[in-house]
N, C-alpha and C positions, 0 to 999 in steps of 0.2 A: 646674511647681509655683509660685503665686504668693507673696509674702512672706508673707500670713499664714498659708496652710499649711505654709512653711518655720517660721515661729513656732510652730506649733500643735506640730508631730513633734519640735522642739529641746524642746518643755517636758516633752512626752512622753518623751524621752531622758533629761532631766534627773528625771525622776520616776524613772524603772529607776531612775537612779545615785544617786539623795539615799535611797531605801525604805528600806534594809537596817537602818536604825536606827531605826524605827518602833516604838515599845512596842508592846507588845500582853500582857502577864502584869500580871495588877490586883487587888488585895483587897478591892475594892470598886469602885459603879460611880461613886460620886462622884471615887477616884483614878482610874479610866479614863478618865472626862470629863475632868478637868483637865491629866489628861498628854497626852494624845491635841491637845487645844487648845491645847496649848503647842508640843508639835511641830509643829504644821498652821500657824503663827504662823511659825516659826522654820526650816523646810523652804524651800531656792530655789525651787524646783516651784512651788510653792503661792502662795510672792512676787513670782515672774516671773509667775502667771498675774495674779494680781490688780491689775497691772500693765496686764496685757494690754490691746489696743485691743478694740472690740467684731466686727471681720470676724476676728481671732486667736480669740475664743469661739463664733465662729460654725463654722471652720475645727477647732478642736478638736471640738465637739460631731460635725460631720461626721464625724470620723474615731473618732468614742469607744467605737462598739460595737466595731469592728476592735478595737483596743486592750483592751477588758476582755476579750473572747472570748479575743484571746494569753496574755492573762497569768493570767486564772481556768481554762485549759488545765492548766497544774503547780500543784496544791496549795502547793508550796514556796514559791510567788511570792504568797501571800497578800498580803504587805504592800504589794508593788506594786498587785496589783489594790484594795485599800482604796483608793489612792490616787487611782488611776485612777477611781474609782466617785465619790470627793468632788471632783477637780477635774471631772465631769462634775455633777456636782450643784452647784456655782460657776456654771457656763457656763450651766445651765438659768437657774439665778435672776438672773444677770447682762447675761445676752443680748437685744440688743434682740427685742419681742415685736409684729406675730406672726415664727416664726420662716420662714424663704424655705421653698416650699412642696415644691423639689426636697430639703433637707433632711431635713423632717418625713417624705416621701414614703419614701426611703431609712432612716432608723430606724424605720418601721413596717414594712418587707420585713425586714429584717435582723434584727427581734425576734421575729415572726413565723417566720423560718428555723430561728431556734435558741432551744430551748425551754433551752437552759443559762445561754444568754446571760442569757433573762427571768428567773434566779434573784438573776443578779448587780446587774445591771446597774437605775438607780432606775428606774423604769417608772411608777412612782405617780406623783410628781413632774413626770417627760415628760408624762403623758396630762395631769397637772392646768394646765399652762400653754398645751394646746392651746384650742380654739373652736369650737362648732362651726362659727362663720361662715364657719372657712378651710378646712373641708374638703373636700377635692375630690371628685370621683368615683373618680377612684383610689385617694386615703387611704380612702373609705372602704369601698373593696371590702376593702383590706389589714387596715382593720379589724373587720369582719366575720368573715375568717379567724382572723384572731386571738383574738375573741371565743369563736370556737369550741375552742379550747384552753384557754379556762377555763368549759368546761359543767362543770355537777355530775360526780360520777360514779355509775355506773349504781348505787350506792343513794340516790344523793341529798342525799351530804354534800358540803358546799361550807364553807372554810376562809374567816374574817374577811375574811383580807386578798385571796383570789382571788373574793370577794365583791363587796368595791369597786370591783378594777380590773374587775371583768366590768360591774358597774353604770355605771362611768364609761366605757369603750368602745362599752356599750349609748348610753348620751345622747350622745356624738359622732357617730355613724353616722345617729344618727336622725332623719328627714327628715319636716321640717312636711307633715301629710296623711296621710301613708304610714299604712296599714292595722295594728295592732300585735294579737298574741294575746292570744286571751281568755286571761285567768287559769287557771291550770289546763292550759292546753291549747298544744299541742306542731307543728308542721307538717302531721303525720299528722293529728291528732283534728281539726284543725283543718280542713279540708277535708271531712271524714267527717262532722264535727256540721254542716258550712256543708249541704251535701247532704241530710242528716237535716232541716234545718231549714224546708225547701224541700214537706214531706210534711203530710199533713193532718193534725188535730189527734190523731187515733187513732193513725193510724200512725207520726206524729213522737214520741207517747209511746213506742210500744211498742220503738221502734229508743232509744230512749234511755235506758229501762229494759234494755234487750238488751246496748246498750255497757255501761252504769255495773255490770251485773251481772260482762262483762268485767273493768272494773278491780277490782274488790273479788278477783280470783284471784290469793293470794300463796305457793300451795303451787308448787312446782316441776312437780307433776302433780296434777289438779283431782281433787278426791274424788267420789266416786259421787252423795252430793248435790249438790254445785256440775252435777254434767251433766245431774241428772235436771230441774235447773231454768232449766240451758240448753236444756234439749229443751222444755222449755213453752213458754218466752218465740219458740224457735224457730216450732214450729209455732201460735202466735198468729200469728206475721206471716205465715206460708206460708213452708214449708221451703225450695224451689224459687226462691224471692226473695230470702231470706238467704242463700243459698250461691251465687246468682248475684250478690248485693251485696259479699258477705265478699270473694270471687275478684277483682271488679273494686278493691274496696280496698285487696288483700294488692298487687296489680299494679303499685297507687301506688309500692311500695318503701316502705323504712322511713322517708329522709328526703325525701319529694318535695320538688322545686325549692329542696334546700338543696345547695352544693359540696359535690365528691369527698370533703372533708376532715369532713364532718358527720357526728357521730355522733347515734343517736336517742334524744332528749331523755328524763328519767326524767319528762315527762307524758304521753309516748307509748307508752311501754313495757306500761305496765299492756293498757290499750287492745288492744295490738297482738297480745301475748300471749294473752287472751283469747278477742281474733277467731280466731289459729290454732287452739287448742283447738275453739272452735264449728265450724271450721271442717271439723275431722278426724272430725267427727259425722257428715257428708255420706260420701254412699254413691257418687260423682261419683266416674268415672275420672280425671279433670283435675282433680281436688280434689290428691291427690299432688304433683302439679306445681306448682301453685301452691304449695302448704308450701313446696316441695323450691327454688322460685326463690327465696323471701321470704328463707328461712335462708340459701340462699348469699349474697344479699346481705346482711342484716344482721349473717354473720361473715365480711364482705372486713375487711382490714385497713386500717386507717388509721393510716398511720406515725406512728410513737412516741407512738399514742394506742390503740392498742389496734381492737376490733371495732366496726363501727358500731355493733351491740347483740348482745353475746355473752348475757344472760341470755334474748331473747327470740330467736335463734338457736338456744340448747339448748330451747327447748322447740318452736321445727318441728322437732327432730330426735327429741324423746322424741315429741313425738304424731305424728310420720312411723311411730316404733317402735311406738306403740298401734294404727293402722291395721291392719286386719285385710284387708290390700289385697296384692297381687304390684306393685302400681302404686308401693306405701308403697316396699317394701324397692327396686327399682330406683330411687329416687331417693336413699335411705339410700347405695346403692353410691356413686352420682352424687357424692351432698355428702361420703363418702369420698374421692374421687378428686382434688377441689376446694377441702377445707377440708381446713389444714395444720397447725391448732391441737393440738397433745397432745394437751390435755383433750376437746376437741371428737372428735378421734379415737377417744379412749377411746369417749365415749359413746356413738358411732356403732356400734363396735364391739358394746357391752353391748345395743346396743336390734336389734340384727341378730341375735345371739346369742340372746336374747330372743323373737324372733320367729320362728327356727330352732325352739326348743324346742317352740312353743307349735305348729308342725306336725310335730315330729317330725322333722326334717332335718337336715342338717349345712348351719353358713353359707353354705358354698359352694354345694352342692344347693340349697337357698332362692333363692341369687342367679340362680342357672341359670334356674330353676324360674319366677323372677318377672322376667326381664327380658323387654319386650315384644317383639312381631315389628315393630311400626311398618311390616307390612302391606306390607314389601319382598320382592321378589323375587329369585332365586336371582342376580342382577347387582346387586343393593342398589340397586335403584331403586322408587321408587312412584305410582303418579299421582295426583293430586287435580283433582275436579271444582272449578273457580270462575265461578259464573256456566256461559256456553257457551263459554269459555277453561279452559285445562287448564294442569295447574302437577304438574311433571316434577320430581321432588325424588331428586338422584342420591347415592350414600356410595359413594367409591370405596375401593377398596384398603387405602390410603395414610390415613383418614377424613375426607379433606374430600369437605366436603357444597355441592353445587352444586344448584339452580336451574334446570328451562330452560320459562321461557314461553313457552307456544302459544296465541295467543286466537283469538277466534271465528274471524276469517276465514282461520287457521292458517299466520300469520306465527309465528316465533320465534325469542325473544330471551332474554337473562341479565337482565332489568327487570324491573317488571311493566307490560304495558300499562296505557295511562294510565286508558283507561276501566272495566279492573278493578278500578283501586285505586280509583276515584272510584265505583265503584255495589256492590261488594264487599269495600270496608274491612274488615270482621270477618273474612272469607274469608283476605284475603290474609296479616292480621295472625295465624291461626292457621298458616299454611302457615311464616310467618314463626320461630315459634314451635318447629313441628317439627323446621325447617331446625336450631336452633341444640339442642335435647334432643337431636337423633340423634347431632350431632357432638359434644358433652359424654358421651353415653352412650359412641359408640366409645371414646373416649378413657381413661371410667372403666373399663372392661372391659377394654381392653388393660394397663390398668396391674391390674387386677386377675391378668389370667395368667401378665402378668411378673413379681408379686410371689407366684405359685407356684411359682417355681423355687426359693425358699428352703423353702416350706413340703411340698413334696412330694406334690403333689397326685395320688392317683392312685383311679379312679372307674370303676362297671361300665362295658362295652363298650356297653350299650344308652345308657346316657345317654349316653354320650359322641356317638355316630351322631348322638341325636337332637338334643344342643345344639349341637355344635360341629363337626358335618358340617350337620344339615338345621337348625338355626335361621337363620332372615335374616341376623339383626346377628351374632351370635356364631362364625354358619360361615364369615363374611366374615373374621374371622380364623383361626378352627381350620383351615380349610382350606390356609390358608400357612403352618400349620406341623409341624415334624418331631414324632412321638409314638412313645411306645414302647409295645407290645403286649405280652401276656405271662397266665400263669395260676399258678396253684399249686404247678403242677409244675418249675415254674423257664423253660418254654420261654417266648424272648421276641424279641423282632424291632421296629426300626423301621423307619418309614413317612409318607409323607404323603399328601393326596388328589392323585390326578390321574387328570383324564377320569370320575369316576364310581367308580374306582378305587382300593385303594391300595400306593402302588408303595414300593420300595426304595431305596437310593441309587445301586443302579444302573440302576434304571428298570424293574426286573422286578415285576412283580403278586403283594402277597403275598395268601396265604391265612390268614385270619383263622378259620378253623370253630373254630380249638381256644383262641385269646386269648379271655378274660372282663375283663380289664382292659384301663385306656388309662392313662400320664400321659405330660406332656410329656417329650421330649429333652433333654437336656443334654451339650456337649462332655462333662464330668467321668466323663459314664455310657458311656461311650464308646473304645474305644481308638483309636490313630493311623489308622489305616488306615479305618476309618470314618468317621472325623471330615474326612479329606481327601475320600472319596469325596460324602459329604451335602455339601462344598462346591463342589466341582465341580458336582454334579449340581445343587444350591439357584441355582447363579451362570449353569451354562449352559439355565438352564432357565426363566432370568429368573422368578425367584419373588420378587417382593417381599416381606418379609417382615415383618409390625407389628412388630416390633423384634428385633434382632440373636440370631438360636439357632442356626446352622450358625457364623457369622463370629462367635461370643460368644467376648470375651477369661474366659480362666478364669485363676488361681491356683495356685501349693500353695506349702505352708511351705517358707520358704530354707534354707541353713545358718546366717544368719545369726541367723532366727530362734528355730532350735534353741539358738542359743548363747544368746541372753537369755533365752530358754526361755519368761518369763511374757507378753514383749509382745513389740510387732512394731515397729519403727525405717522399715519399707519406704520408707513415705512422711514420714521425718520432714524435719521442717529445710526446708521450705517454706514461702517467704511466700505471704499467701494474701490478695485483696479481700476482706474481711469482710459486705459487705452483700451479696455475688453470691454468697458461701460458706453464708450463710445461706438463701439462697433455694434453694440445690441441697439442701440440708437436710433443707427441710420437701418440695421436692419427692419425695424419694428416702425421706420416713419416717423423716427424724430429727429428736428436737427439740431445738433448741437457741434458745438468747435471746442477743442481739446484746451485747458486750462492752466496757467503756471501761477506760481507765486508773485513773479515779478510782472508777468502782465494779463491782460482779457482776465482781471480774477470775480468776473459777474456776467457766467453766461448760463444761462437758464432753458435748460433742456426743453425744447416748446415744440409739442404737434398739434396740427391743424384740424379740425374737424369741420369742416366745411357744411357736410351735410347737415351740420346743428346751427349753423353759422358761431361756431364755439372755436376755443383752444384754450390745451392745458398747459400748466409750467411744473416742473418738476425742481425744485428748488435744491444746487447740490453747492459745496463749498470746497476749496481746497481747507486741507483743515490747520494748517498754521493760519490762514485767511481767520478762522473763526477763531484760533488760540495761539496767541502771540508765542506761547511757554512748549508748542509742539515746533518750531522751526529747528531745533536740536533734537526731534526725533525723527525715528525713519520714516516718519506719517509726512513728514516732509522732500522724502527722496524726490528728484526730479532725473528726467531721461537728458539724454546727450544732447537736445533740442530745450530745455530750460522747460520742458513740461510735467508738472506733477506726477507723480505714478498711484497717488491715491486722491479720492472723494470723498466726503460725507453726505452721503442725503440728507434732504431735510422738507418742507410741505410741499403738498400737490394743493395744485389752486386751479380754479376753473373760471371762464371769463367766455359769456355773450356778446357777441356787438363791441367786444374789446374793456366788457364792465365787467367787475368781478360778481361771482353770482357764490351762492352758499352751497353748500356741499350739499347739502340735502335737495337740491334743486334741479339737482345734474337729472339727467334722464337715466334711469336706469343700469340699459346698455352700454352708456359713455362711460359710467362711473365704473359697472364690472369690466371692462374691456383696458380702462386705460391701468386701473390698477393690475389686472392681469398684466399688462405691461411690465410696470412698476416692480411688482413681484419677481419677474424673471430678472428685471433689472439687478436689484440687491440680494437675490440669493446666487444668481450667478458669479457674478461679481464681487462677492462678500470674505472680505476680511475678517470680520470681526467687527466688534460694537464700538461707538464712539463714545465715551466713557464722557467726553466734556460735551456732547451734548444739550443743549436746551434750547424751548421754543423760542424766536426770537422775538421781544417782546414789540417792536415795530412790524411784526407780522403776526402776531398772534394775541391770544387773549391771557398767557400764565405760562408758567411750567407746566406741561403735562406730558405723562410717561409716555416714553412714543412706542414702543412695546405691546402691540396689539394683544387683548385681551383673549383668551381661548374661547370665552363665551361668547365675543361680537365676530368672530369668523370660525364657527365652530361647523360651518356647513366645509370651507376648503379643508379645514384640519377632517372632517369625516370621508370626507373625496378621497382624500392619500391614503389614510386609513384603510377606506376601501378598496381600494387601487393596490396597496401592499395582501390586503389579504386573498383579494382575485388571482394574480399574478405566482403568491408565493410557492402555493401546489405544482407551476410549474418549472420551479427552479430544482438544480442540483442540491439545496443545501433545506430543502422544505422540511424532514425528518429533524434537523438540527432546529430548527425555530416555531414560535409562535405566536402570535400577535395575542397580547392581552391590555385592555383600555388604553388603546395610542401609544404603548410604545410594542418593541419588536424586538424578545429575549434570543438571543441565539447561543448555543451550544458548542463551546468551542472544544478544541483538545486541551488546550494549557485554562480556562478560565470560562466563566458565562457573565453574556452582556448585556446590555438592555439598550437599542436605539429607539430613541424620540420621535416617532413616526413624523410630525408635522413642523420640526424643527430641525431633523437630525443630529442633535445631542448625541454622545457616548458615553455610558458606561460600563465600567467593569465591578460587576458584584465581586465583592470577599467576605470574607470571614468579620471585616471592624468594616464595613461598611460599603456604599460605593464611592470609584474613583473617575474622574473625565477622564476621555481619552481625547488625543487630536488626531486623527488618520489624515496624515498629508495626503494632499490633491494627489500628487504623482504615482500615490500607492494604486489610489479609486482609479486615476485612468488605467493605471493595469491589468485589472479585471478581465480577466477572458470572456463577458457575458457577451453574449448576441442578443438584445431587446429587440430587435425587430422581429423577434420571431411570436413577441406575445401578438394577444389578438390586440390589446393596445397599447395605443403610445403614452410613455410617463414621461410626467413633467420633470423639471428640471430636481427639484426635491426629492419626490420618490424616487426616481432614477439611483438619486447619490446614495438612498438609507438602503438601498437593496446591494449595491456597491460595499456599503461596509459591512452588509450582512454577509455576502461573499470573503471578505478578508476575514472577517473574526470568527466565521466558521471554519475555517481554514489558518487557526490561526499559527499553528506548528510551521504553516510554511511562508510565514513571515521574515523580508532580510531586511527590510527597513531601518538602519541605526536609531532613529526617533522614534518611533515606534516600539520598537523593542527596549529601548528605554523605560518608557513609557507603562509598558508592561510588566517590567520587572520591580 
């Protein structure tokens, strides 16, 4: 550290120690002015800086945003950060100008990182002392980004003062020549009129007239005359040209050639909106798709900003819903699968609903009904002509989708040959296209039949044959999985396909003449002696299976939950990463919004259960929220955006009709499903234990240990169990270990260990006893293991203890500093 950033951090010391006596209660603002400037006079801080040499204000400004970000962290420490904000506001005006370029370069990243920072911290000020002479290429990429944090928002209001600094960010960035937007117009439009403009005088009118009739559409869904006057202006230009125009437009994306972090402008919205409407007029199969890609892009998220365009997102999903297409609602499923927004959920919901109605079906029948074949064969493969090359498009199993090129002279490769892509561009770019819809579709359809096991799905016998035995895409799952058969009379029996057939669990042919129904299996529906035989037979029968229904960990109420009666502790009293707990979230169908200390600190993790007419609450805390004495620990860290980086769990609660109901009341499959949830939640996610801990007694009936007992879920602890010892015979390291009562000894070079099968604990046996280990996460991702190749998939637990079974059988080739610590 050289002297003057020894000067700079002693003044900043000295500010912590001089604040505490800062006024700040005024009756006026003439006495706030004057007291305020008498203290600022009379402060050492403030005298030592003014003092200060100019590499000392060069040296503080360097370290200034660090400093406000600590201290505008705790509310409490206001008067510090005041302080902090006017000694940096000294430095600004004091410091020789221009300011060094590494500097300038570092507080335009670091204001850009943290949109909290930019509340506090002067920002006006900083841009107004900058140049553009000095700006680099780098500054002004950084400010670029940043300019994009102060777009309007999608209605189009803009605030004074986020007005200036967006104006004054715009004039620094901006480079003499450089091409700038018409008025009016946005990235999108802007491209789209350059095109339009490019047309003869007829038809450059008629496309102009066609857009601007676009923008003028400000209903959420266009009325019968707004369509009947997009259908003129359509077929003036020729139908077949505007829907081959509108498709190549929508393909642009919402913000062409703007970064990841771009949202779409409110001049392009109007525009964009419009086209999709015109666009859902067309009777084109590949009209669908195109909506269906545009919405999912326009509702990715852009962190701590929201969707790149959430109102012109909801409308490809309501005119996805208008489409009178089976093309429409398959991609409806698609951008369920994909988009994790509540509300967006919601509406996906009501326009699929909707569309059900209007043929008389149920959701699900509709989804069946409308998902395509994409013209795959009974092994989920299909060929495409290119040119006199052939393009071999494969969906295995497991859903990835492979590629295999064969060109003319019937060479093949995983590329495309060079002379197909160069004389067959369109060709190859739709193959391209397929490749990635089939694998978004497997994907949305399996979470579609995994999120049947809450709802109970069960459907005639013939449709069942016909979708989820003989369709393409959908029998590539139904055919790997267990179902249960059965009629009116109560007789019932499950099954899976095999050979043509369908067999038992213990491989015998059943006879189907007298079942009229089908739904899926579940351990729950099941007793012991079935559910071992489906695993044996699903494991030694190598059935891969899209996701876990013979090895499914299930649930039931503890005793301990009987004793709180209204809520459940299972999973309390874990610390959790907050932004990885969010994302499990929305993947899993819950919504939840990201938490800070200083604001939203009561949001309650809540999914729907419709088909119960229920919903549960997952109750989670920042944990200075619950212990004032953890704000000075790192349980308190918060990201650049003022949001927590940890959680605490704490009860699951269930509620009918919006009434709280008792945990013993829940229906079975709600209670094992949602805490399977729950489960992935805090072991994914899991830190470590929250040591302060306890039930809260405005929600609960006492203290009680939230620490699930091995006896009241001794069925999942025997699932991993089992899972570990199926699996283990086919690892590289099987010789070195052995499973003896839950836990899993392994045999290393330097030491032997013992992991916790259903907790994954470590330890290292010696000679005076045993000792924990902690294997850092980073190590486990390291792992060379390929699990996809067992016959099943593990959960998120087994996965990891097989993981350290790999490192500590291996353990000589450990470089780990902590670990090796650890060890020695």
């Amino acid at each position: 550290m050289t002297s003057p950033e020894k000067e700079a951090l002693a003044i900043y010391d000295t500010i912590r120690a001089s604040s505490g006596d800062r006024p700040f209660a005024f009756h006026s603002v003439e006495e706030m002015r004057q007291e305020t400037l008498a203290w600022q006079m009379s402060n050492p801080a403030l005298i030592r800086l003014r003092k200060a040499s100019p590499e000392v204000l060069i040296a503080f400004l360097d370290q200034s945003i660090d400093w406000v970000k600590a201290e505008s962290r705790d509310h409490a420490n206001f008067r510090i950060t005041s302080t902090v904000v006017e000694a940096t506001l000294y430095c600004l005006k004091e410091a020789p100008k221009p300011l060094p370029p590494g500097v300038v370069l570092k507080l335009l990243t670091q204001l850009r990182e943290s949109t909290v920072t930019q509340f506090y911290y002067p920002l006006g000020p900083f841009l107004s002392i900058l140049t553009r002479a000095e700006i680099s290429d780098e500054m002004r990429s950084e400010l670029r980004r940043l300019h994009l944090q102060y777009a309007p928002s999608p209605t189009g209001k803009l605030e004074e003062r986020t007005r200036r600094i967006r104006d004054r960010l715009a004039d620094l960035m901006y480079v003499e020549g450089a091409k700038e937007l018409e008025p009016g117009r946005g990235p999108w439009s802007e491209i789209v009129f350059a095109e339009v403009a490019g047309r003869d005088d007829i038809t450059r009118a008629g496309w102009e007239g066609l857009l601007e009739h676009c923008r003028a559409l400000e209903q959420a869904v266009p009325s019968v005359k707004w369509k009947k006057r997009s259908w003129e202006l359509i077929q003036a230009l020729g139908a077949s040209e505007v829907w081959a125009t509108l498709e190549r437009w929508l393909a642009l994306g919402p913000t062409p050639g703007q970064p990841p972090e771009a949202r779409s402008p409110i001049e392009d919205s109007p525009y964009q909106k419009g086209a999709v409407w015109c666009l859902a007029m067309s009777e084109r199969a590949e009209t669908a798709s195109t909506i269906g890609d545009f919405g999912i892009a326009c509702l990715r998220k852009v962190p701590m900003l929201g969707a790149v365009s959430q109102k012109v997102g909801f409308s490809c999903v309501q005119a996805l819903g208008a489409m009178e297409r089976k093309e429409a609602v398959a991609q409806l499923a698609r951008l369920r699968a994909k988009v994790k927004y509540s509300v967006a959920q919601r509406l996906i919901e009501k326009c699929l609903k909707q569309a059900a109605e209007r043929s008389g079906l149920t959701v699900d029948e509709l989804e069946d009904f409308a998902l395509p074949s994409y013209a795959l064969d009974t092994e989920g493969k299909t060929e495409i002509a290119v040119g006199e090359g052939r393009a071999t498009v494969c969906l295995s199993a497991e859903g990835r989708v492979e590629v295999i090129w064969r060109n003319a002279g019937g060479e093949v490769g995983k590329s495309v040959p060079a002379q197909l892509k160069k004389a067959f561009g369109k060709e190859v770019k739709s193959v391209a296209g397929l490749t990635k819809e089939l694998g978004e579709a497997y994907f949305a359809q399996r979470y579609r039949l995994e999120s049947s096991f809450i709802r109970v799905r069960t459907m005639p016998l013939a449709h069942w044959r016909e979708h989820f035995i003989a369709h393409p895409l959908l029998g590539l799952l139904g055919r790997k999985l267990i179902w249960v058969f059965s009629n009116e009379q109560g007789w019932e029996l499950s099954g899976v396909y095999s050979d043509g057939q369908i067999c038992g669990p213990r491989g015998e042919a059943l006879d189907l003449a007298v079942a009229t129904k089908a739904r899926l299996w579940h351990p729950l529906s099941s007793k012991e002696p079935e559910i071992e035989q489906w695993r044996e037979r699903i494991f030694s029968s190598r059935i891969r299976q899209p996701f876990r229904q013979a090895f499914r960990e299930f649930y039931q109420v503890t005793d301990d939950e009987r004793q709180t009666k209204m809520h459940s502790n299972r999973f309390a009293g874990i610390v959790m990463r907050q932004h990885q707990f969010s994302s499990l979230c929305r993947a899993k169908g819950w919504s939840y919004r990201l938490m800070g200390a200083g604001f939203d600190g009561f949001n309650v993790p809540t999914k729907l259960l419709a088909a119960w007419n229920m919903h549960v609450e997952f109750y989670v805390d920042v944990p200075s929220d619950r212990d004032p004495s953890l704000y000075d620990s790192a349980l308190s860290e918060q990201s650049g955006a003022g949001i927590n980086l940890f959680l605490s769990s704490d009860q699951v609660r269930f509620y009918r009709d919006r009434r709280e109901i008792a945990v013993e009341d829940v229906p079975a499959i709600v209670y094992s499903e949602v805490m399977r949830d729950i489960d992935l939640f805090t072991s994914v996610t899991a830190v470590g234990r929250d040591e302060a801990w306890s039930d809260q007694s405005d929600r609960g009936t006492g203290i009680v240990d939230s620490q699930a007992q091995a006896d009241d879920i001794s069925a999942v602890f025997a699932l991993r169990i089992e899972m570990v010892s199926r699996v283990l015979p086919l690892t590289a390291i099987a010789a070195q270990c052995k499973v003896e009562k839950g836990w899993l000894e392994v045999r290393g070079q330097l030491g032997t260990y013992r992991i916790h099968i259903p907790w994954g604990a470590v330890l290292r046996l010696t000679e005076k006893g045993a000792r924990r280990l902690d294997i850092p996460r980073e190590v486990l991702d390291g792992v060379g293991v390929d699990f996809s190749v067992f016959p099943i998939e593990l959960d998120y637990r087994t996965e990891t203890v097989l993981r350290k079974a790999h490192v500590l059988a291996n353990d000589w080739r450990i470089d780990s500093p902590d670990l090796i610590r650890q060890l020695m």
